[in-house]
C-alpha positions in Angstrom: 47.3 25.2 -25.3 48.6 22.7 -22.5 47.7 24.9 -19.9 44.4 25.2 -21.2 44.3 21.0 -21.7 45.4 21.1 -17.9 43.0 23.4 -17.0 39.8 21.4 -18.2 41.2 18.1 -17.0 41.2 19.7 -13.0 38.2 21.1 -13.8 36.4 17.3 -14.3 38.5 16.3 -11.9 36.9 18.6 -9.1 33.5 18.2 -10.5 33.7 14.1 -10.1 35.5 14.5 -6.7 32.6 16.7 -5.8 29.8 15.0 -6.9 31.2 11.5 -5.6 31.5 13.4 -2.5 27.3 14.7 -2.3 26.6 11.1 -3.4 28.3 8.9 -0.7 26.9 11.1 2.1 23.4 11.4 1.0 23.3 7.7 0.6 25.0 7.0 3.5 21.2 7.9 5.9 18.1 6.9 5.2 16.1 9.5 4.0 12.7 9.8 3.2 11.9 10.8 -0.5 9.1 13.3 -1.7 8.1 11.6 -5.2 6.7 14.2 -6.9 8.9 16.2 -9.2 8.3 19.8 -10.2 9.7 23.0 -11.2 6.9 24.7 -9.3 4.8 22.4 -6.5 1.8 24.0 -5.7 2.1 25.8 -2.6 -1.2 23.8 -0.9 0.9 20.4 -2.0 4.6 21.4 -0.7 2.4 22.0 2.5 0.7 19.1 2.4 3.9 16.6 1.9 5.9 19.2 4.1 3.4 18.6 6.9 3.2 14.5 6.7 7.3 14.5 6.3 7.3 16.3 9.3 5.0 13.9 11.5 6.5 10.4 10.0 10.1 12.4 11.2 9.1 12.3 14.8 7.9 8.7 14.4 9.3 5.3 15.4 10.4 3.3 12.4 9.5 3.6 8.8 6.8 4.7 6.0 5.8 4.4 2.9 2.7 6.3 1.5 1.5 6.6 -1.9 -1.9 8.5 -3.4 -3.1 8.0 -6.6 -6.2 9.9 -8.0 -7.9 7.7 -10.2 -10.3 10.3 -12.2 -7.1 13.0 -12.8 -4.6 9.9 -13.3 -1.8 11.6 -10.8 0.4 10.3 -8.1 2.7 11.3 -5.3 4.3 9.8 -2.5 6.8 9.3 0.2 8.9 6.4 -0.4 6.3 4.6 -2.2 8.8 1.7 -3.7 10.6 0.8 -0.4 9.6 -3.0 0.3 7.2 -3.3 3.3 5.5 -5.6 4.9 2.2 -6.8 3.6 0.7 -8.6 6.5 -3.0 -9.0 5.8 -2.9 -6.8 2.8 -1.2 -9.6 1.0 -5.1 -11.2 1.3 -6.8 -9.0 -1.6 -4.3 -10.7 -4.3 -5.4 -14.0 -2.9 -8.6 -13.0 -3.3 -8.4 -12.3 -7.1 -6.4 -15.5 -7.1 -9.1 -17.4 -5.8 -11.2 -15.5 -7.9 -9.6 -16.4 -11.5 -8.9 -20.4 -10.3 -11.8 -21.1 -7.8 -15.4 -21.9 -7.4 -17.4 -19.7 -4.4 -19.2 -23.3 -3.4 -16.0 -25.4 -3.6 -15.3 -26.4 -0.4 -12.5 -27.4 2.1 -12.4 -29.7 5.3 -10.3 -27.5 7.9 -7.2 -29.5 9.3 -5.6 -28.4 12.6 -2.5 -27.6 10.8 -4.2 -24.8 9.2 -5.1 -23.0 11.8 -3.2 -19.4 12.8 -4.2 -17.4 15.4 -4.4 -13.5 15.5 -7.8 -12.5 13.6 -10.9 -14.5 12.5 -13.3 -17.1 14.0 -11.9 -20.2 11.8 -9.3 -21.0 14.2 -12.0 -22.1 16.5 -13.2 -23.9 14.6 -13.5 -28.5 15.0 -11.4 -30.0 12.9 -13.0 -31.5 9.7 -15.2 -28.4 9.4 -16.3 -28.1 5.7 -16.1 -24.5 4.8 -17.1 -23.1 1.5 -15.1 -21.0 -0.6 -17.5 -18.4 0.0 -17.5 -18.5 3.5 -13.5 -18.6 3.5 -13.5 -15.1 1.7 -16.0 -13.6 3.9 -14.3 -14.2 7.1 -10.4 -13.5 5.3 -12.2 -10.2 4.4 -14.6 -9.1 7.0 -12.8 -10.1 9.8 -9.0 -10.3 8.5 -9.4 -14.3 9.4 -5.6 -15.4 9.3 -7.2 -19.1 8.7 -8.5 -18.8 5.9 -5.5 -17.7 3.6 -3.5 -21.2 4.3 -7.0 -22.9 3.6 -7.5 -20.8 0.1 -3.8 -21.0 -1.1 -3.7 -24.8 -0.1 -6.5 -25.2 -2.9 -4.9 -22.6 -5.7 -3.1 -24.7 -8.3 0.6 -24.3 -8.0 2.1 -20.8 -9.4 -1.2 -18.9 -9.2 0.0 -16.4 -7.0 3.2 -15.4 -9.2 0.6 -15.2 -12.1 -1.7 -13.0 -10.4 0.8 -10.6 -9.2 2.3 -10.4 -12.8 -1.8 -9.8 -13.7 -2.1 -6.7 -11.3 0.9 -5.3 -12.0 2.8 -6.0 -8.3 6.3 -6.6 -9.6 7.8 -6.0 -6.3 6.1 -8.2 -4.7 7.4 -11.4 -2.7 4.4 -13.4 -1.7 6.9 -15.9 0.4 8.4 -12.9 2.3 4.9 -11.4 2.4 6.2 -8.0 1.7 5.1 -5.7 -0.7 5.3 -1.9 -2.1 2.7 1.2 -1.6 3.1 1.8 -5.6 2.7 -2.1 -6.3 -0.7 -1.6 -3.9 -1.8 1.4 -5.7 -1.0 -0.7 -9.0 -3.3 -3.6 -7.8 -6.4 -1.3 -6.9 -6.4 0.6 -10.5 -6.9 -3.1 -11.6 -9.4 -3.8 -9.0 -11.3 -0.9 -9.2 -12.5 -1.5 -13.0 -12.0 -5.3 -12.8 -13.1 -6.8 -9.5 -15.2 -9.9 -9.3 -18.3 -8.6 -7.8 -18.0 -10.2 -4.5 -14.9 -8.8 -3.5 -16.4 -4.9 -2.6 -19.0 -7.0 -0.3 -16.2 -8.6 1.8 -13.8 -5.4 1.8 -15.8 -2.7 3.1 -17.2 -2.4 6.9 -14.8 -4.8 8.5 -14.1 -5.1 11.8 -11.0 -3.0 11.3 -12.6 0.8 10.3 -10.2 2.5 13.1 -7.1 3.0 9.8 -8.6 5.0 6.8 -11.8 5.1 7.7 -11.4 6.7 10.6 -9.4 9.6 9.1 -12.2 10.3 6.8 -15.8 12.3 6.7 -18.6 10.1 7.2 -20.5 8.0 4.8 -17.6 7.8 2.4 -17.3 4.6 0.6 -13.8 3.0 1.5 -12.6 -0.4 0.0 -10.0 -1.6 1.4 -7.5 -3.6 3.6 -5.7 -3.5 6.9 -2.5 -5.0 7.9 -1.4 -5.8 11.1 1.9 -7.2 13.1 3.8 -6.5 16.2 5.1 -3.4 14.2 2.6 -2.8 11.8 -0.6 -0.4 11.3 -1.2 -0.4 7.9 -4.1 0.7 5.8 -4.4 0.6 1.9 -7.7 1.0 -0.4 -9.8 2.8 -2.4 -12.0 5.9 -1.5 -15.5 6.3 -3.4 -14.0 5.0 -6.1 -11.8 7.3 -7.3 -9.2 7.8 -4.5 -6.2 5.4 -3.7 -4.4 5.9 -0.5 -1.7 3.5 0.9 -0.3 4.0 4.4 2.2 0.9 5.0 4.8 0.9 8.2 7.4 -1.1 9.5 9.1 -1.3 12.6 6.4 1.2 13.9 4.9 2.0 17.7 1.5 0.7 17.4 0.4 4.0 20.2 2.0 6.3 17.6 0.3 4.4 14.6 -3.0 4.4 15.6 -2.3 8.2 15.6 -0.8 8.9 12.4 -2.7 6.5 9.9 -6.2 8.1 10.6 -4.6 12.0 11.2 -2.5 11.4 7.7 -5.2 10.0 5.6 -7.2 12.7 6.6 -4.3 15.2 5.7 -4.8 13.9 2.0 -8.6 13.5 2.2 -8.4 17.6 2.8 -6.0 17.9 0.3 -7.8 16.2 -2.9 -11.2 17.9 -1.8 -9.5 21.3 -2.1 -7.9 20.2 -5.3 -12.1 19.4 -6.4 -13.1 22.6 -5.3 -9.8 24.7 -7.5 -9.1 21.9 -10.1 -6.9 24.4 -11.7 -4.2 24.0 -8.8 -3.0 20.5 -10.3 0.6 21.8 -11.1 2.5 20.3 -8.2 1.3 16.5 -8.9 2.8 14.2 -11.1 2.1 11.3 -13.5 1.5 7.9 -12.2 5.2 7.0 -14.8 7.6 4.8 -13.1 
């Protein structure tokens, strides 16, 4: 009988030394993490994540993608809840900000203090300029104007930004830090997509900045979205004729390398969803949008 006792007690003994073991050394690397979880993936969809794992492996710095299929309600992903940076992004929730506490013709009187350079015509502007609302949108959207967010969150009532994150579901999301996640994006355009003031579309689609998403898809296809852009950033995240969310953030990136891969993945997963539409029975590999 104590040999037995004995017995068991090196036996979870082994199995804890073991395990602690596996755990220190895969945590000790960054890795990047497949999110989908099945017994069986689809052979089209181990391809298709194989394939992108493969290409962000060879690339300078870090990814994050994240799909989401709005009319089967699935998701899948590559690292889709490491914190990124925004950039310009971070302008769509100040949009619906601006949406749930402003007027379109309230106005502002531009101040040289406001002005950033990078994107956008306001920064040439004289001082004392009186912009509307309106106008501030427009350029903030059209031409990613980096103006025109200090203007807009200048006139937001104190706290509105915490409020609307908590309203489109972006809980890791740090508006000071300007950094976000591809699953908090993907969470903000399923609100969006059903709930968006009607202006917004207008001022999100045919920018100035089509070379991301656009670029990796077929003509004519309807793409709502938002670019973001630093020294070592190429982001893209939107929505695709209304029923397909993709999210391609980066930090840390080689611009040369980005301006490759954003446009050549998103048309890896543009392939992918329209063979899923033409064999809708070969859904097995995705899962549920359940964090």
């Amino acid at each position: 009988m104590d040999t037995n006792r004995k017995l068991i007690i090196w036996v979870f003994l082994l199995t804890g030394l073991v395990s602690g073991t596996i755990w220190y050394f895969a945590g000790s690397k960054t890795t990047q993490v497949l999110s989908y979880v099945a017994a069986t993936p689809t052979p089209i969809q181990n391809a298709l994540l194989t394939k992108i794992q493969q290409k962000l492996a060879t690339a300078a710095g870090a990814y994050s993608i994240y799909v989401y299929n709005l009319e089967t309600q699935q998701g899948y992903g590559i690292n889709e809840n490491q914190v990124m940076p925004a950039a310009s992004i971070m302008k769509v929730p100040i949009m619906q900000a601006v949406a749930d506490n402003l007027n379109l013709t309230d106005t502002y009187t531009l101040q040289d203090a406001d002005k950033r350079s990078g994107s956008g015509p306001i920064e040439f502007m004289d001082e004392g300029t009186v912009l509307t609302v309106r106008r501030l949108l427009e350029e903030m959207g059209k031409k990613s104007d980096n103006t025109a967010p200090i203007a807009l969150t200048k006139m937001l009532p104190r706290g509105s930004m915490k409020k609307t994150f908590t309203k489109l579901g972006m809980t890791k999301t740090d508006f000071d830090a300007n950094t976000t996640t591809a699953y908090d994006l993907t969470q903000m355009w399923k609100y969006l997509q059903s709930s968006h003031p009607g202006w917004m579309w207008d001022y999100l689609q045919e920018s100035i900045y089509e070379e991301r998403l656009p670029a990796g898809l077929p003509a004519g296809r309807q793409v709502v979205h938002k670019v973001g852009s630093d020294a070592q950033v190429w982001a893209d995240s939107g929505i695709v004729d209304n029923k397909l969310i993709i999210t391609i953030l980066n930090s840390d990136a080689s611009l040369e390398e980005a301006k490759i891969l954003v446009p050549e993945v998103a048309k890896m997963i543009w392939d992918y969803e329209e063979a899923q539409n033409h064999n809708p029975g070969d859904q097995s590999g995705q899962k549920s949008d359940q964090k």
